[in-house]
C-alpha positions in Angstrom: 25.8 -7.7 -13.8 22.3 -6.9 -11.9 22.7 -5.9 -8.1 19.1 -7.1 -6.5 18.6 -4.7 -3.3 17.4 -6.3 -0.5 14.0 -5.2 0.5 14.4 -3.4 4.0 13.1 -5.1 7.4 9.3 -4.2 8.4 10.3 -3.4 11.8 12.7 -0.9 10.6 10.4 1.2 8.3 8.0 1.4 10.8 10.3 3.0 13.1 11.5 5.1 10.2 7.7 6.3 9.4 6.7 6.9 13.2 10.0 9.0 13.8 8.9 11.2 11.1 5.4 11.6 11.8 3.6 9.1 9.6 1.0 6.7 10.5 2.2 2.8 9.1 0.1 0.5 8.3 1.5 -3.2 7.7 -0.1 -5.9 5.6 1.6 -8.9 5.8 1.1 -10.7 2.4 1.9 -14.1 2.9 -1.6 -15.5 3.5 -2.5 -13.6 0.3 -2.3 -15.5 -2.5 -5.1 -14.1 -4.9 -5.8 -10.6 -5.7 -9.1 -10.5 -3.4 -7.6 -11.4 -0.6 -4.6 -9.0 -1.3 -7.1 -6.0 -1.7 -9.1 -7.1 1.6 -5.7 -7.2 3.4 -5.1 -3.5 2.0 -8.6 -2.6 2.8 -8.7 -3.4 6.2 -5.0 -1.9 6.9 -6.2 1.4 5.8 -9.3 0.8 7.4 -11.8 1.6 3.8 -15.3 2.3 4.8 -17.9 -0.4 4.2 -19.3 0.8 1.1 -15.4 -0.4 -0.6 -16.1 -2.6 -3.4 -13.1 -5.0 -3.9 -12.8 -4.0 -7.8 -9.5 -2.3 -8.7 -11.4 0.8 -10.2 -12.6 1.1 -6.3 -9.3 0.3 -4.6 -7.9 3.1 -6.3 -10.3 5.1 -5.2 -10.0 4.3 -1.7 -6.4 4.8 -1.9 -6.2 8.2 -3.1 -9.1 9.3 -1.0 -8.3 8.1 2.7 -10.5 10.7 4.1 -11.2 8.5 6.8 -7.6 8.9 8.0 -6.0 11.9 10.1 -4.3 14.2 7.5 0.1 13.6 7.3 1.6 10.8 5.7 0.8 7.3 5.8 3.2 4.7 4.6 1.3 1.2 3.4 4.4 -1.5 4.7 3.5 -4.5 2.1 5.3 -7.4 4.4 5.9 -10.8 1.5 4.6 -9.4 -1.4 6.6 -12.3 -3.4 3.3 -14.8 -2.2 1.3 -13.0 -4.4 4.0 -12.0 -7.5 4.9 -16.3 -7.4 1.5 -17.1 -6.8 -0.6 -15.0 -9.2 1.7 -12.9 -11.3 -0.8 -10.8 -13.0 -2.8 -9.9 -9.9 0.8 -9.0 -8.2 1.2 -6.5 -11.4 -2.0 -5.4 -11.1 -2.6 -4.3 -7.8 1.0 -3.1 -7.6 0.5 -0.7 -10.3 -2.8 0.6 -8.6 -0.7 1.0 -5.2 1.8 2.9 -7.6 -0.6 5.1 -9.0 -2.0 5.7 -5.7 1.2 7.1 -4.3 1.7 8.9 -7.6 -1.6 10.5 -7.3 -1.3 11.6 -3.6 2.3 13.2 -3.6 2.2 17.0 -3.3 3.2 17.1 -7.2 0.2 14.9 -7.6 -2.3 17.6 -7.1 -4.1 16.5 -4.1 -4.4 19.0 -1.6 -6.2 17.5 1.2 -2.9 16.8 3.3 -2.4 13.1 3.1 0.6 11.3 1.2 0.9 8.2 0.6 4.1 6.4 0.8 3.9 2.5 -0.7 7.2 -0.1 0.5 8.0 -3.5 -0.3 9.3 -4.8 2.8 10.5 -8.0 4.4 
């Protein structure tokens, strides 16, 4: 028998990031049913400079550069990511595989040293 978690309420992992120090960013996926709109949605949350070229080679690198942000953690709240899984399945495993990679990338372990972390949750 499979136990299915539920995913945690938005509300409360902000509140869980923020009492820790971290800056969340919420993207709420339900108008997002394509992979374009999906990385926009991520884009903008994150706030990716112009030059951000909406390929998944450049998403990455956005993600696990975030320059542009202040140094800590910063936890990327991904609000009804089941829009995107039901509506385009192999979009949903491809840009949640690049958001994994991201986080992978920017944990301490990961070998980045210029003092951001990224912290990816599926949330309702």
């Amino acid at each position: 028998m499979t136990t299915v978690m539920p995913l945690p309420d938005s509300r409360t992992v902000v509140d869980e990031a923020r009492a820790r120090g971290a800056y969340p960013h919420v993207i709420d996926g339900a108008p997002h049913g394509d992979r374009t709109g999906m990385l926009d949605a991520i884009a903008a949350a994150l706030s990716f400079p112009d030059h951000y070229g909406r390929s998944l080679d450049t998403f990455y690198d956005g993600l696990t550069d975030l320059s542009w942000l202040p140094s800590g953690e910063h936890v990327l709240i991904w609000t009804a990511a089941e829009r995107l899984k039901r509506a385009d399945p192999k979009s949903y495993l491809a840009v949640h595989g690049v958001l994994s990679d991201a986080q992978r990338a920017l944990t301490p372990r990961g070998g980045r040293r210029e003092g951001r972390i990224l912290t990816v949750v599926l949330a309702d």
